[in-house]
C-alpha positions in Angstrom: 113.7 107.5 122.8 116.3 110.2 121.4 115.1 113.0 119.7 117.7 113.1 116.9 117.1 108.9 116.2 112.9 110.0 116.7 113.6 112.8 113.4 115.9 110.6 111.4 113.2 108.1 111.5 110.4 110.6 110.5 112.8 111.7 107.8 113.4 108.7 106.3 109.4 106.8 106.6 108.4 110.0 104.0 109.5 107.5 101.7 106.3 105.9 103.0 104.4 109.1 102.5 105.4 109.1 99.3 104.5 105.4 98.6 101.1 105.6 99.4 100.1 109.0 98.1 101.5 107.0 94.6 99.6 104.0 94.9 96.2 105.7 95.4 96.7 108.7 93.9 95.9 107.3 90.4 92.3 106.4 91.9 91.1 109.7 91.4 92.1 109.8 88.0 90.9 106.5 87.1 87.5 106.5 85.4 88.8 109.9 83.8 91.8 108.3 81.5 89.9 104.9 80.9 87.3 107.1 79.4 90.1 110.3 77.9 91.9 107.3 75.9 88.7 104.9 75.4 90.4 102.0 76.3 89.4 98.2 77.3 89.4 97.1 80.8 92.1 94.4 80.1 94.3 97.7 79.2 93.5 99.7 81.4 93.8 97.3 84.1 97.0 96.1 82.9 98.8 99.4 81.2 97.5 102.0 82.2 96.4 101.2 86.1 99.0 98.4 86.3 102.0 99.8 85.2 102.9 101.8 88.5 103.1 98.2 90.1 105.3 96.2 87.9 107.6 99.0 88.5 107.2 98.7 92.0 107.7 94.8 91.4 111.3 95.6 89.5 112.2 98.1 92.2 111.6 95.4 94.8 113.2 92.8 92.9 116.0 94.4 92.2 116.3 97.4 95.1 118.5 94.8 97.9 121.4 95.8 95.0 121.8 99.8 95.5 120.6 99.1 99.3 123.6 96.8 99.7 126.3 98.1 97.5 125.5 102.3 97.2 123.9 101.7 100.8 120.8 102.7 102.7 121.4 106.4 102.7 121.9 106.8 98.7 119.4 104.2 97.6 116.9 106.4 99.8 117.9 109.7 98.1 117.6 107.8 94.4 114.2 106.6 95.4 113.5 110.1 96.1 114.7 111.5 92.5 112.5 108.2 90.9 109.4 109.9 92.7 109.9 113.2 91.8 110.6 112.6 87.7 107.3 109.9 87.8 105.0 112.9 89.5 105.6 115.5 86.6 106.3 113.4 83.9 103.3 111.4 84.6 101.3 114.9 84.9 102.4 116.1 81.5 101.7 112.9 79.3 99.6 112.9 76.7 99.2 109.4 75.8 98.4 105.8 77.7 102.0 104.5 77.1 104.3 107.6 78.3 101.8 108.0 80.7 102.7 104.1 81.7 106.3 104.9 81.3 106.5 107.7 83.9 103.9 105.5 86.5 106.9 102.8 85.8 109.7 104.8 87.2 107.6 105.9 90.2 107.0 102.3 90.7 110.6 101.5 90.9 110.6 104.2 94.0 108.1 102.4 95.9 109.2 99.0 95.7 113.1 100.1 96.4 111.6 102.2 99.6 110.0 99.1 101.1 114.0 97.5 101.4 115.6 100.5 102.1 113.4 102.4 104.5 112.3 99.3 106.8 115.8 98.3 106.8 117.5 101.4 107.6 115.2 102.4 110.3 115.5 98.8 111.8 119.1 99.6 112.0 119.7 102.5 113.8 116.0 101.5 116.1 116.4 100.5 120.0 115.0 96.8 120.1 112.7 98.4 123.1 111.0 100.9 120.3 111.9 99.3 116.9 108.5 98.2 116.0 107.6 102.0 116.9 110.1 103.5 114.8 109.8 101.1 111.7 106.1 101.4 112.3 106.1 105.4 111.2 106.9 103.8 107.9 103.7 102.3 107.6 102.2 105.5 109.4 103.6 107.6 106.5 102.3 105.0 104.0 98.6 105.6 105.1 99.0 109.2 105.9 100.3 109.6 102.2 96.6 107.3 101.2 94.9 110.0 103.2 95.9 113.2 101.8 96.0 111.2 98.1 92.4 111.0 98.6 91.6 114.0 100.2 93.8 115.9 97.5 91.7 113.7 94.5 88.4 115.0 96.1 89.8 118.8 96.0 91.4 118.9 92.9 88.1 116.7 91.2 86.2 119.3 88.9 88.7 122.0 88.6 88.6 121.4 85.0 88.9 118.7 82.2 92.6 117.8 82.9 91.9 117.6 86.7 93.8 114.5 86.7 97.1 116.4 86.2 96.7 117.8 88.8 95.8 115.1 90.8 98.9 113.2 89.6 101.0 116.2 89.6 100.6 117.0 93.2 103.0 114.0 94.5 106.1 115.9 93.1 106.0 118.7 96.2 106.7 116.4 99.0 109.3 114.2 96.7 111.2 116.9 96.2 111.3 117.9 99.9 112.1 114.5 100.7 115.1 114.1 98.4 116.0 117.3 100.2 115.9 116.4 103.5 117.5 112.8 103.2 120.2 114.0 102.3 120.9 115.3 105.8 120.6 111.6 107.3 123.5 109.5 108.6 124.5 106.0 106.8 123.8 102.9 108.7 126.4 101.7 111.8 125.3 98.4 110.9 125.6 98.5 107.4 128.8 100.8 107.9 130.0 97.8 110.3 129.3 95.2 106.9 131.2 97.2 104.9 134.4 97.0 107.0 133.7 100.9 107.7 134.9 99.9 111.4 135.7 103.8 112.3 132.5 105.9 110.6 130.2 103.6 111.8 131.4 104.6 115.1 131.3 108.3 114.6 127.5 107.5 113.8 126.9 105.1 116.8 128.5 107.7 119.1 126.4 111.0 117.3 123.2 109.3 117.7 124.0 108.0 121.2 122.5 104.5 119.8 122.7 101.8 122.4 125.0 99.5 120.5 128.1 98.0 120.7 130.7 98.1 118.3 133.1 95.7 119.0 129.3 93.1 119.5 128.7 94.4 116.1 131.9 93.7 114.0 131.8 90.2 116.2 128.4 89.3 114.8 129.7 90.1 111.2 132.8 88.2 111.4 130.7 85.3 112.4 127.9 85.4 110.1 130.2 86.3 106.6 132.9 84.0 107.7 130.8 81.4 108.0 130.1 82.0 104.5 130.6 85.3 102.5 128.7 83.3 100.1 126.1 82.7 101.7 122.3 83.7 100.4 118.9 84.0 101.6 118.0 80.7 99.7 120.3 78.1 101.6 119.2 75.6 104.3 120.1 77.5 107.2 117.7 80.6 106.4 114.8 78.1 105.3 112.3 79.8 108.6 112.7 83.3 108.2 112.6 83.3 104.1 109.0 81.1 104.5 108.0 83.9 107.1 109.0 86.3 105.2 106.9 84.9 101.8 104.2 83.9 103.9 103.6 87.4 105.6 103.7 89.1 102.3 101.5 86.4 100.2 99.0 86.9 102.6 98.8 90.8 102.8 98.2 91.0 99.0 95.2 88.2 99.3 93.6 90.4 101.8 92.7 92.4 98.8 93.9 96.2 100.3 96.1 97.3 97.1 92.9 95.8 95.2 90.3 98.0 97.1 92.7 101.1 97.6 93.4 101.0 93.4 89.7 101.5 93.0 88.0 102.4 95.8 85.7 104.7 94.2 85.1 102.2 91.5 83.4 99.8 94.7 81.7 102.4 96.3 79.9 103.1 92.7 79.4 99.9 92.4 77.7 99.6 95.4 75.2 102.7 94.3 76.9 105.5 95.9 77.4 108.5 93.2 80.4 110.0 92.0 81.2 112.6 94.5 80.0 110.5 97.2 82.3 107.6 96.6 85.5 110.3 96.6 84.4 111.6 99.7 84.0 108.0 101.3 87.3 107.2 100.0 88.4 109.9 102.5 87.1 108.2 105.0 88.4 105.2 104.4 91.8 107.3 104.5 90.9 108.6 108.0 90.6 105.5 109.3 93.3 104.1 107.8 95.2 106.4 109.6 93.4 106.4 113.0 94.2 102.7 113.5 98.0 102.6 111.7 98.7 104.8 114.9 97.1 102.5 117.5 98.5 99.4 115.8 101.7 101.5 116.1 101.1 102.4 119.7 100.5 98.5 120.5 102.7 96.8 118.5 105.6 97.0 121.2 103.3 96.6 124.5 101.0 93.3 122.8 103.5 92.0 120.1 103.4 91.4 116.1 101.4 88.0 116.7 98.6 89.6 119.2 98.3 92.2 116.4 98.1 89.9 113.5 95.1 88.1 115.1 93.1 91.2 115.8 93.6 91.8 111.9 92.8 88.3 110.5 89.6 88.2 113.0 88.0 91.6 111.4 89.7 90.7 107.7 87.0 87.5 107.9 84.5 89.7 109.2 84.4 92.2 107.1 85.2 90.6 103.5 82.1 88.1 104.3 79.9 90.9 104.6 81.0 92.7 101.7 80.9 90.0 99.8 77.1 89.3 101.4 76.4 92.6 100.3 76.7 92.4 96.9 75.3 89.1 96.8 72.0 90.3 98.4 72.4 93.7 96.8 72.0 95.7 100.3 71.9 99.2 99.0 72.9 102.2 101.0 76.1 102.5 103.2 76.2 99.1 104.0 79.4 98.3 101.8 81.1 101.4 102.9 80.9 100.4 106.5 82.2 97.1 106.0 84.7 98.6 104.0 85.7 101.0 106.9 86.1 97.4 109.1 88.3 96.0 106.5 90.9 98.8 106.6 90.8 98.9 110.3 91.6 95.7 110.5 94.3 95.8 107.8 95.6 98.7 109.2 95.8 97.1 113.2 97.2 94.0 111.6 99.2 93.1 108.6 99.7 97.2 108.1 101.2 97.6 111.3 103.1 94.6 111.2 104.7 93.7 107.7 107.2 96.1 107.0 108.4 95.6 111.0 108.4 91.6 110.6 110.3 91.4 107.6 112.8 93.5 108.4 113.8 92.2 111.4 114.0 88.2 110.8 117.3 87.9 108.6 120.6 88.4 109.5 122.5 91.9 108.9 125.0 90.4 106.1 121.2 89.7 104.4 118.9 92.5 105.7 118.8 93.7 102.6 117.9 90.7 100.7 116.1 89.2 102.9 113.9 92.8 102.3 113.5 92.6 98.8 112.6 89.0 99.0 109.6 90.0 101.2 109.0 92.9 99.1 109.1 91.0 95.7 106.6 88.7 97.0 104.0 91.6 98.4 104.4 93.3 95.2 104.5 90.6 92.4 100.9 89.7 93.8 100.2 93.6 93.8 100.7 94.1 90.3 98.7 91.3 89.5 95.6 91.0 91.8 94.5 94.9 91.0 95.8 95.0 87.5 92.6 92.0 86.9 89.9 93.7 89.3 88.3 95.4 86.3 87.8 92.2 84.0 87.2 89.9 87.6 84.4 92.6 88.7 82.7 92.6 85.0 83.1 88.8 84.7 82.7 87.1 88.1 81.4 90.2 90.3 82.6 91.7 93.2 80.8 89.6 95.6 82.7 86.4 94.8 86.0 88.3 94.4 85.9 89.4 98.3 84.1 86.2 99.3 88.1 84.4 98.0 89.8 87.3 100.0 87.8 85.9 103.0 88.6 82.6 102.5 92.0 83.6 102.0 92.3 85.5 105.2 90.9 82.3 107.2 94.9 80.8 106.0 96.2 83.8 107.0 94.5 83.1 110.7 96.2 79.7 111.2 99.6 80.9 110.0 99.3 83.1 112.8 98.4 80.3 114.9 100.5 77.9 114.2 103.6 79.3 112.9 104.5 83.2 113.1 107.0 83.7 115.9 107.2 86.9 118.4 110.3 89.2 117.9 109.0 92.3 120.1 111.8 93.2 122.5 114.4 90.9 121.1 118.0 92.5 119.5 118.6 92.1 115.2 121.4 89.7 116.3 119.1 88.0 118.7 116.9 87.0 116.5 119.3 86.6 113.1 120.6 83.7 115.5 117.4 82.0 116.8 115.4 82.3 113.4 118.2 80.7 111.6 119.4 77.5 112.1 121.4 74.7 110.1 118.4 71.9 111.4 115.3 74.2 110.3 
């Protein structure tokens, strides 16, 4: 694997980093501004808690438009400004709403970095290590959990507006990010849809990236004038949009943005104390992180499918017994060990595997869309599935709340079984070919 492609890929998953240090970050500060501005769980869930992810759910909705037109590179560097304006303007506010505001505009960052990162890394990856390479994406996601966590737990008890800093912390790294993307090529294959025939060249031949021009411009003269038209929605791309709904529906079902939103909310629940339930909250990090890098070290030697079996095997696992547990009130660490399954096998499985899948099943003309699509879909049932944990925990408890994500995650089993294809090893243009057909 070239060095230079290996850094420009590390480069550009900190938009991961910077994802999941967002998304959990707020955990810390949770129980602290529900209290500060005496608010009801319904707005707290919804407002306050929620807000972050209906950005993310605009960004995503709406991010295959800069990653198309501006491209990958300049929707990347926008992502990082979004990041860096939500970090200290979310720090400073003094009120739910511009609090909710500034948690908005970081939202847009993270759902426009799940098209444009996957899809640029995907573009410039060798098929051989592509699942590698897009994989550090998903790396940087849990690694940004981790030290979101571990940064809550040292920054808890400083003082009565803690939570500043615990928000505040996020704008160092996006402001090295925005930095350091800027130093990143643009696409060859985007530069190639674009009809920028001779810079996409000068990229292919400065990365020494095992790809063929003249193959390239022949697959895009195919595919757009078959139909410059054409969308994600028609006939012929019927398999890779259901795979591509299907693999995000059932990540969010799992219940992992649900747990990592409040998991020191559970782990109170379950009896632990305050400081306890931060400091298991780093461990869930930790093992996050441990098993994103073996699913990452696997993923091109077993395959997506192999890896999305181990995951839906200890997903049913692990949500029955957490579910059991608060049932039969077992008291103790039995809920956090359970817990510690569950985001191993999340992080072996659908962790290691979404961003990956999705961004390799459509065409090149439709990377991009095909990306938000998947994206939309994750986040849509992000926003909503945490934004009601508060009101479904008071009302319904959280033993019948996992016991669903079990159920749910036997679906996600059969899927795997029956339907979800291979693509380890096998070219973009391969697989834009074989996944979509006129007959499907």
């Amino acid at each position: 694997m070239e060095r230079k492609i290996l850094w420009i890929a590390i480069i550009v998953a900190l938009a991961g980093f910077l994802f999941g240090f967002d998304t959990v970050v707020i955990s810390g500060a949770d129980k602290k501004l529900q209290e500060l501005w005496n608010s009801s769980n319904t707005f707290h869930g919804v407002v306050v808690m929620g807000m972050a992810l209906w950005g993310t759910v605009i960004g995503a909705l709406f991010g295959a438009i800069p990653t198309n037109k501006l491209g990958r590179k300049k929707t990347l560097i926008w992502i990082g400004i979004l990041y860096s304006i939500s970090a200290l303007g979310s720090a400073l506010a003094n009120d739910p709403i511009s609090f909710a505001v500034f948690r908005f505009i970081g939202g847009l960052g993270v759902g426009a970095s799940t098209i444009a990162a996957p899809a640029y890394i995907s573009e410039i990856a060798p098929a051989k290590n592509r699942g590698k390479l897009v994989g550090m994406y998903q790396f940087n996601i849990v690694f940004g959990i981790l030290i979101a966590y571990l940064s809550n737990y040292l920054l808890s008890g400083i003082g009565d507006q803690d939570w500043r800093f615990m928000i505040g912390a996020e704008a160092i790294p996006a402001i090295l990010y925005t930095v350091l993307v800027f130093y990143v090529p643009k696409s060859p294959r985007w530069l190639v849809v674009q009809g920028k025939f001779d810079e996409a060249e000068k990229v292919i031949q400065s990365l020494i990236l095992d790809l063929s021009l003249d193959e390239l411009k022949k697959d895009v003269t195919n595919t757009v004038s078959a139909g410059s038209s054409e969308t994600i929605f028609i006939k012929k791309y019927r398999l890779p949009l259901i795979l591509a709904f299907l693999i995000a529906f059932f990540n969010q079902w799992s219940g992992i943005n649900a747990f990592l939103y409040y998991a020191p909310r559970i782990f109170e629940l379950a009896g632990l104390g305050e400081s306890t339930a931060l400091l298991s909250s780093i461990g869930i990090g930790v093992t996050n992180l441990l098993f994103t890098l073996i699913g990452i070290y696997l993923i091109d030697r077993l395959g997506r499918k192999q890896l999305m079996y181990f995951g839906s095997v200890g997903y049913i696992v692990s949500l029955s017994l957490v579910s059991a547990a608060f049932f039969f009130n077992w008291t103790g660490m039995a809920v956090p060990i359970f817990l510690f399954v569950f985001i191993a096998s999340h992080a072996i499985g659908q962790g290691a595997v979404i961003w990956v899948f999705i961004s390799e099943i459509f065409p090149n003309h439709l990377r991009g869309s095909g990306q938000a699509f998947g994206s939309s879909t994750h986040w849509v049932l992000a926003a909503l599935i945490p934004s009601f944990v508060p009101f479904l925990f008071g009302e319904i408890g959280p033993g019948v709340v996992f016991g669903f994500f079990a159920f749910m995650m036997i679906l996600q089993l059969l899927w795997v079984f029956f339907m979800m294809p291979e693509t380890k090893g096998i070219s973009l243009e391969e697989l834009g070919k074989s996944l979509s057909r006129e007959e499907v």
